[in-house]
Each structure stands twice: as C-alpha cells, then as structure tokens.
C-alpha positions as CSV (number, residue, x, y, z in Angstrom):
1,X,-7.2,13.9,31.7
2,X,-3.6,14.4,31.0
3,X,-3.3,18.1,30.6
4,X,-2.3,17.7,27.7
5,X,-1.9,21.5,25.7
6,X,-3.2,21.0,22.0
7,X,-1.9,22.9,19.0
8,X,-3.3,22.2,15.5
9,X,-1.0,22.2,12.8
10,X,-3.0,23.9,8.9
11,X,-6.4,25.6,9.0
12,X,-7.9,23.5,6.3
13,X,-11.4,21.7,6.8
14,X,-10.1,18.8,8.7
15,X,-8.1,20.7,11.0
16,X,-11.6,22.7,11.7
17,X,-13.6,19.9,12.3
18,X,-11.1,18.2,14.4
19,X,-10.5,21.4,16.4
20,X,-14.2,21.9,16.9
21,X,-14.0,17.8,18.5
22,X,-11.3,19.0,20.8
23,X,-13.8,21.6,22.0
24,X,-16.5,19.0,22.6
25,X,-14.2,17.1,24.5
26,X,-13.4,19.4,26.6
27,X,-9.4,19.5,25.7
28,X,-7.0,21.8,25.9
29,X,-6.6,23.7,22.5
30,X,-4.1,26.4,23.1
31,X,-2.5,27.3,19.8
32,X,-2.9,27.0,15.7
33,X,-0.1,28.0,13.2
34,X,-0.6,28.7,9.5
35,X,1.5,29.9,6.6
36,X,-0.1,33.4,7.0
37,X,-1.0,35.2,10.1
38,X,-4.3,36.5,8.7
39,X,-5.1,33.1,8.2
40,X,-4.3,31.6,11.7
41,X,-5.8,34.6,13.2
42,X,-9.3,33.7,11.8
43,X,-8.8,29.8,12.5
44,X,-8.1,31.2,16.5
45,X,-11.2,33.7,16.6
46,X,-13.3,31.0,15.5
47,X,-12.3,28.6,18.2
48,X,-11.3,30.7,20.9
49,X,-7.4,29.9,20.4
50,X,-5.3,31.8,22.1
51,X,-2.3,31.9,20.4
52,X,-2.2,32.3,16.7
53,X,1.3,31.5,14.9
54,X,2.1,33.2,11.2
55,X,4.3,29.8,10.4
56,X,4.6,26.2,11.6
57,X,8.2,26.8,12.5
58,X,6.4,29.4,15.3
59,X,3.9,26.8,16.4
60,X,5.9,24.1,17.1
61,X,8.8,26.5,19.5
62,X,5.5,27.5,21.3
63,X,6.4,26.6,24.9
64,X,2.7,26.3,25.8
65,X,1.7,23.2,23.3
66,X,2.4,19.7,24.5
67,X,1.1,18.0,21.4
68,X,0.5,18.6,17.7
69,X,-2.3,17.4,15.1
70,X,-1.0,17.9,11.8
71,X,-3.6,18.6,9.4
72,X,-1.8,19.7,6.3
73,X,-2.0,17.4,2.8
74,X,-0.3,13.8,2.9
75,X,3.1,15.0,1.0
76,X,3.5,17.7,4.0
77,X,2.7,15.0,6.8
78,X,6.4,14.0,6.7
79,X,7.8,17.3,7.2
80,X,5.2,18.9,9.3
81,X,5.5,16.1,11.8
82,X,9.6,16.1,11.8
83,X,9.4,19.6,12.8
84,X,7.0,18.9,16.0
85,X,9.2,16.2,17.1
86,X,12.2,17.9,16.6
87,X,10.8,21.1,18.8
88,X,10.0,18.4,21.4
89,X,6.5,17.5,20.6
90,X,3.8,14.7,20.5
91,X,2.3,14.5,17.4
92,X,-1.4,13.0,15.9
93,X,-0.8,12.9,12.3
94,X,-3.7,13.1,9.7
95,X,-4.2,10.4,7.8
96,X,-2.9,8.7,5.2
97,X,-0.2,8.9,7.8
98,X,2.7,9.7,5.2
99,X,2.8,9.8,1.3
100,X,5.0,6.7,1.8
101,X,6.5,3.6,4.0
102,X,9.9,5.3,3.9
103,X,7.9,8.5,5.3
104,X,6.4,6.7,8.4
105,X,9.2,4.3,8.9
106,X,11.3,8.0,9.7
107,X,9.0,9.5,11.8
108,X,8.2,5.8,13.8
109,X,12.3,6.0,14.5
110,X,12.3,9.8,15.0
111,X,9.3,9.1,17.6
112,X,11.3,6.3,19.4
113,X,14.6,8.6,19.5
114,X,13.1,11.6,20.8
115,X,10.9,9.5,23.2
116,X,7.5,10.7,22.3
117,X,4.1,9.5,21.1
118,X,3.8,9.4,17.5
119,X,0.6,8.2,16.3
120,X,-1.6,8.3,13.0
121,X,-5.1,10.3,12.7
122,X,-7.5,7.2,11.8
123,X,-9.7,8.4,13.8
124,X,-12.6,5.3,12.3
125,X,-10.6,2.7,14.5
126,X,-11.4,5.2,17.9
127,X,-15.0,5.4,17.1
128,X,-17.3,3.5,19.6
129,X,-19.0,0.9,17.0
130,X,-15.4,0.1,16.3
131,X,-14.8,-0.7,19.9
132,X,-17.9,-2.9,20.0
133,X,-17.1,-4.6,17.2
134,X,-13.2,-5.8,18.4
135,X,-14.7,-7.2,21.4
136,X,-17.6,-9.0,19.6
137,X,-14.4,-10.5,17.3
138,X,-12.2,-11.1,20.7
139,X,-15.1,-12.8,22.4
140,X,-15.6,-15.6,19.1
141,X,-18.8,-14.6,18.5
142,X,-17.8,-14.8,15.1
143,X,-16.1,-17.8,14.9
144,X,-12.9,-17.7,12.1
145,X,-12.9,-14.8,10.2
146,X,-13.2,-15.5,6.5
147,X,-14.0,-12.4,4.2
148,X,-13.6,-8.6,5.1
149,X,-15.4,-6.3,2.7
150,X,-15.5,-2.2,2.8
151,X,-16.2,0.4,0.2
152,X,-15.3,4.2,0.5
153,X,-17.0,5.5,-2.6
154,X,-17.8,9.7,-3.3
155,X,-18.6,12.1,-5.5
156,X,-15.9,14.5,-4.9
157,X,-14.8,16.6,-7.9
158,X,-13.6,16.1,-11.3
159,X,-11.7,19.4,-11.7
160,X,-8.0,18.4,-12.5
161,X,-6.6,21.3,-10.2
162,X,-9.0,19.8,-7.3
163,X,-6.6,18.4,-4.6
164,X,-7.8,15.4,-4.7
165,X,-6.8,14.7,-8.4
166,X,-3.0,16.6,-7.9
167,X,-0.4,13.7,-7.7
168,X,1.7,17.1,-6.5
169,X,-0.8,16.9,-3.3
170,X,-0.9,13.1,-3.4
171,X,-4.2,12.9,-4.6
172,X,-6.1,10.1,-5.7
173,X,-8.9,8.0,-4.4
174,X,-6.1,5.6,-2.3
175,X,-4.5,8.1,0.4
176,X,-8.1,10.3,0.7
177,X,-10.6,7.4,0.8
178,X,-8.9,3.9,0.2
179,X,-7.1,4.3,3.4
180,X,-10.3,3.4,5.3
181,X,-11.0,0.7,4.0
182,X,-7.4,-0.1,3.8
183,X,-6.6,0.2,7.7
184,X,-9.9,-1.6,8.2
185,X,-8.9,-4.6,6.6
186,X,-5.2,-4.4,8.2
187,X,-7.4,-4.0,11.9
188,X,-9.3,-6.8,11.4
189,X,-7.1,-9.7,9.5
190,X,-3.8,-8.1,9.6
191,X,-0.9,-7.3,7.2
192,X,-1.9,-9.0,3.9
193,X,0.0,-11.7,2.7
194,X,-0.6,-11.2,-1.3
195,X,-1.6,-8.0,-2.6
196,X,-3.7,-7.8,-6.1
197,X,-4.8,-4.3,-7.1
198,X,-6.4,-2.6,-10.4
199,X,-7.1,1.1,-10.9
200,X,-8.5,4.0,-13.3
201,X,-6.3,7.0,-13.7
202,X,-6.9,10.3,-14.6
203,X,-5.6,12.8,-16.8
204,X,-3.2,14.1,-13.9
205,X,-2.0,10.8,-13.6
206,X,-4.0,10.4,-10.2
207,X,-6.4,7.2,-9.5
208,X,-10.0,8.0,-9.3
209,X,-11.0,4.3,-8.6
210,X,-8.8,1.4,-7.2
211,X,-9.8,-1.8,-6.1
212,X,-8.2,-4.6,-4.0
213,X,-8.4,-8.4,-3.4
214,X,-6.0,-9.3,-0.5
215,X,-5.1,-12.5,1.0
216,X,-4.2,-12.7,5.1
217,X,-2.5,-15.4,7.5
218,X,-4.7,-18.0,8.0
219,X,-6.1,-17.8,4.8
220,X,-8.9,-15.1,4.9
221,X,-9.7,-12.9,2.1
222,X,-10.7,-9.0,1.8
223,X,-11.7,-6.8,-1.2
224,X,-11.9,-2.8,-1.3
225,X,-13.0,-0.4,-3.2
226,X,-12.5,3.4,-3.5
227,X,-13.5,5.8,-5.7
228,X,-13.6,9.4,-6.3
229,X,-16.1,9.7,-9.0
230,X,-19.0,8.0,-7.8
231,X,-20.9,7.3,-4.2
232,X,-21.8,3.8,-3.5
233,X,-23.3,2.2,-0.2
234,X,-20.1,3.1,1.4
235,X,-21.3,-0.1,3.9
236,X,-18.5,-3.1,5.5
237,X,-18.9,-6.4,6.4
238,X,-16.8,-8.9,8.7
239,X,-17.9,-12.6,7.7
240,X,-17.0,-15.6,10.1
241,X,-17.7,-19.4,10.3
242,X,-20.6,-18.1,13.1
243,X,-21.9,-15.1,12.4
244,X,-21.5,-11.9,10.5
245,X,-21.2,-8.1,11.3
246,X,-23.2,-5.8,8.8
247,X,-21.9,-2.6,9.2
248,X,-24.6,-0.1,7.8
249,X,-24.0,3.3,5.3
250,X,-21.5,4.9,6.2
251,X,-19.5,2.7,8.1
252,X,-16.3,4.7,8.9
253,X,-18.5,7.2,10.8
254,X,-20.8,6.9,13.7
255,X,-23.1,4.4,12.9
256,X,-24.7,1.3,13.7
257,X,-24.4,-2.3,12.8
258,X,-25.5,-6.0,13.5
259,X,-24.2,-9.5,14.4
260,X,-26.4,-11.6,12.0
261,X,-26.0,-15.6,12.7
262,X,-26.1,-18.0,9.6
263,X,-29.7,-18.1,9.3
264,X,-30.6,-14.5,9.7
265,X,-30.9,-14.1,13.0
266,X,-30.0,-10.9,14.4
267,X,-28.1,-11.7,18.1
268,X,-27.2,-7.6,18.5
269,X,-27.7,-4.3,17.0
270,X,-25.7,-1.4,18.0
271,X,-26.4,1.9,17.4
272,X,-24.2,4.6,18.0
273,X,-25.1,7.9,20.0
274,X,-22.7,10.1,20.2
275,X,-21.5,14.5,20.2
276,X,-20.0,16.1,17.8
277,X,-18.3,14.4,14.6
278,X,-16.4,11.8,16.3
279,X,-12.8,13.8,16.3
280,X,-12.9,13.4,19.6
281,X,-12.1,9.8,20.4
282,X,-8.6,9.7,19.0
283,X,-7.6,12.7,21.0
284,X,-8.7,11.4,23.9
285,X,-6.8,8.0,23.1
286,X,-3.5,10.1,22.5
287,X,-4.0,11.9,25.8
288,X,-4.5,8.4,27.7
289,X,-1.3,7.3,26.2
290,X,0.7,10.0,27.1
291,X,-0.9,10.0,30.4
292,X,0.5,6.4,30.8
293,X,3.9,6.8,29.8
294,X,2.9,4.8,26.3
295,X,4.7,5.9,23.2
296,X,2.8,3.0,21.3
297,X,-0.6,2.9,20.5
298,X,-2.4,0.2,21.3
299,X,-5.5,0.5,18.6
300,X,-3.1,1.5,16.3
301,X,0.3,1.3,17.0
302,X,2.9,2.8,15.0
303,X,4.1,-0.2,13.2
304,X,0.9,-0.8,12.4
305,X,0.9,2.8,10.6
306,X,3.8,1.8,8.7
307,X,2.7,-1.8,7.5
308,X,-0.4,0.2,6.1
309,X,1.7,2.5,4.3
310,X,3.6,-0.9,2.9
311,X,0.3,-1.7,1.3
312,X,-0.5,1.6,0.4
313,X,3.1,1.7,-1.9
314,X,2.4,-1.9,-3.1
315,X,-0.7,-0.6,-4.4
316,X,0.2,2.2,-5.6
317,X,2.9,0.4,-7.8
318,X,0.1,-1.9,-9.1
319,X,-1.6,0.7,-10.6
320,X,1.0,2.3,-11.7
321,X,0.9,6.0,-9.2
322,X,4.1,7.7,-8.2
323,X,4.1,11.1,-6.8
324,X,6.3,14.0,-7.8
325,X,8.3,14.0,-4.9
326,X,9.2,10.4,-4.8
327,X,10.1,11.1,-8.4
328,X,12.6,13.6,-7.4
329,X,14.0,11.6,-4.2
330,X,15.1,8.8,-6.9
331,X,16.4,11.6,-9.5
C-alpha cells in the first residue's frame, strides 16, 4: 500500500458505493466535499470521514488528500477533475470519463503537465474475471479474435426530468450504459477502424437505445447495444478461430464465464468470489501506480480514455446527440 489519502469528490450513489469499496479495501478515506455542508456532513457520518468540506473548491486545498475520485455527472467530470489537478491532486474519474474527446484530451495534457496520475473510473476492466480473461486472450487460447459482442440493457426510468434522459446532465443510454460495452470492445480489439451507429431518441432529445457495428485492425468485428428502457441478458462474448469466452448475466460485474472450444467443450469455468461490489479493484490499481512512479495506466491508460471518448463523439454524431454545453462552446 501506497498511503495513499482518499477524498471523494459528490455524495451521489456511486460516490457511496465506491466509498463503501474503499472501506473494504482497507484504504485511506480521509475527506468528502459537497455543494452543501449538511450534505457532506451526512456522506462523512456514514463512512467515518473525517473531514467533511461545504464545496469542492474546500476539498481539493485539503492538505490531507493525496487523491480524488470524482463522482459528480459526466458534464462536471471536466471541471471537477481540473480543479483536483490544479490543487495538486491525483484524480480517478467516474466514467464516461468526460462528456467529450476535447474533455479528456485536456485533462490527459493537464495530467502530464502537472505530473500526476490521471485515470478513468471503469472500474469493469479491474474486476478479476477481466483479468482472467486478458490472460486467456494473451496466452492464444483463443486463437484470432473475430467477433466481440456485449449488451448493457436496463430498465431505468422514463421520466424526462430523470438524469438519465437530461442532455443538460449528459444523459442517455451511451455515456451511462454504452460505455461498457464501449470500453470492452476498445479493451479487447482496440480503437475501431469504421464506426456505424443507429439510435432512438427521446422527447429530451436524449438516446434511450443505441446500437453499434464496428470494424477493428485486422479485420474483426463487434456490435453493442444499450438501452435505457428495457433489460436484456446484459451477457458478452469474445469469439476466436479456437475457442470462445461466454461471459454470463451480468458481465460488467463479478461474474463468471467459460472458454468453450468449437465443439462445445468447456476447457475452463471461472467463477468469481469476491467482497463488496468490486469498487475496490481500481482503487487499488491507482494506488499501485502511484506507488510506482506510473502516471499511465497500464489496463487503461489515459489515451486509451480518450480514444474511447473519440468513439463516444463519433457516435454520438451518428445519432444525432449534442449536449447543451457543447452547444454553447461552438456559440
């Protein structure tokens, strides 16, 4: 362990559940700032924080945090992260990492100037059966990698002043739930090479379904989909010349999957076993990193983070979503 003295940035569901990974970690969570003391105050009590901070601005001049997790929504990720590496700061950033490539592209130079670690929340690629399954692919179990497929399908809500269907809070289906499948695909094949994307929008102009059919170097192929409206087998599968990986329901979580051959044998099933939500893993990734004097990530570097976003926008202008605030920057 590095030390390391966490602050969490928002004190929204995702900042709880990541702050409650921290604590099963056994990490350092020192601090939490919100727009309102009342508010931070509560987030602390519940997790035994010791310093709570009425602003952001207070959070990130705390002397005692090393590192921030921003957990605010993707049009804040920009700013909120800015401000941490401006107060001298390491910073996790929730994903979808930015609302846009110009975004991350900021914060990846911003990192580099300032000399610290600036990597994105994905915390799926951290996960253990994720680990297992880039070794399986490194050792050519699979043989050449032909198809990629993964859904990220839910139920959420279909009230128009739900976050998830303001374009003012980037919402939509793509930055919530078609990242995952997204930064799957860019894990496994890489960057595409041709994008094609469709979509449904919604009154609000957000998308409440989108779904892809990319082309990668070498030739491979991958389809998503994502959806707000509706939950599917939310299930992934990595098909090679050899063998296959079924990854079961749902596959961006703890879970467990199988290397099937091309007659249907089964060579290995994982299973994964594991406390608490799976938070965890990414923390304890960052904390390596800064431990070893890395201000890249190696499971998901930086550039990778901003490639993703470059799909993210192409998509985006395929289905025809632009948020408010890239509306005013061009104004």
């Amino acid at each position: 362990m590095t030390g390391l003295r966490w602050g969490i940035l928002a004190t929204g569901g995702i900042a709880g559940s990541f702050a409650s990974d921290l604590r099963t970690a056994g990490l350092d969570l020192v601090a939490v700032g919100s727009r309102s003391q009342e508010s931070a105050d509560a987030f602390a009590a519940r997790f035994d924080i010791a310093h709570a901070h009425p602003s952001y601005e207070a959070l990130a001049a705390d002397p005692d945090v090393d590192i921030i997790y921003v957990g605010t929504p993707h049009p804040m990720h920009h700013e909120n992260a800015r401000l941490a590496l401006e107060n001298g700061k390491h910073v996790l950033v929730e994903k979808a990492f930015t609302l846009n490539r110009a975004e991350a592209e900021d914060l990846q130079r911003l990192g580099a100037e300032r000399g610290l670690l600036v990597m994105e929340a994905m915390w799926t690629r951290y996960l253990p059966h994720m680990i297992r399954i880039r070794e399986i692919i490194a050792a050519g179990t699979l043989g050449d990698i032909r198809v990629v497929t993964a859904d990220h399908t839910q139920r959420i809500s279909s009230d128009p002043a739900h976050r998830l269907n303001a374009l003012e809070l980037g919402g939509g289906a793509l930055l919530d739930l078609g990242i995952y499948p997204i930064s799957f695909i860019h894990d496994i094949l890489g960057t595409p090479t041709t994008v094609r994307a469709v979509g449904r929008l919604i009154e609000t102009g957000a998308d409440s379904e989108v779904a892809t059919v990319m082309t990668h170097e070498g030739g491979a192929v991958s389809t998503s989909v994502s959806s707000s409206r509706g939950a599917g087998a939310n299930a992934a599968t990595i098909v090679g010349t050899e063998a296959r990986i079924d990854i079961d329901r749902v596959w961006y979580s703890p879970t467990s999957f199988r290397v099937v051959g091309p007659d249907g044998t089964v060579q290995e099933e994982y299973s994964s076993e594991i406390v608490g939500r799976g938070m965890q893993f990414q923390a304890l990734a960052a904390e390596r990193l800064v431990r070893d004097g890395q201000l890249e990530g190696d499971i998901l570097p930086i550039a990778e983070s901003v490639a993703i976003m470059g799909t993210l926008d192409e998509i985006r202008t395929q289905i025809g979503v632009r948020y408010p605030s890239e509306e005013a920057d061009r104004g």
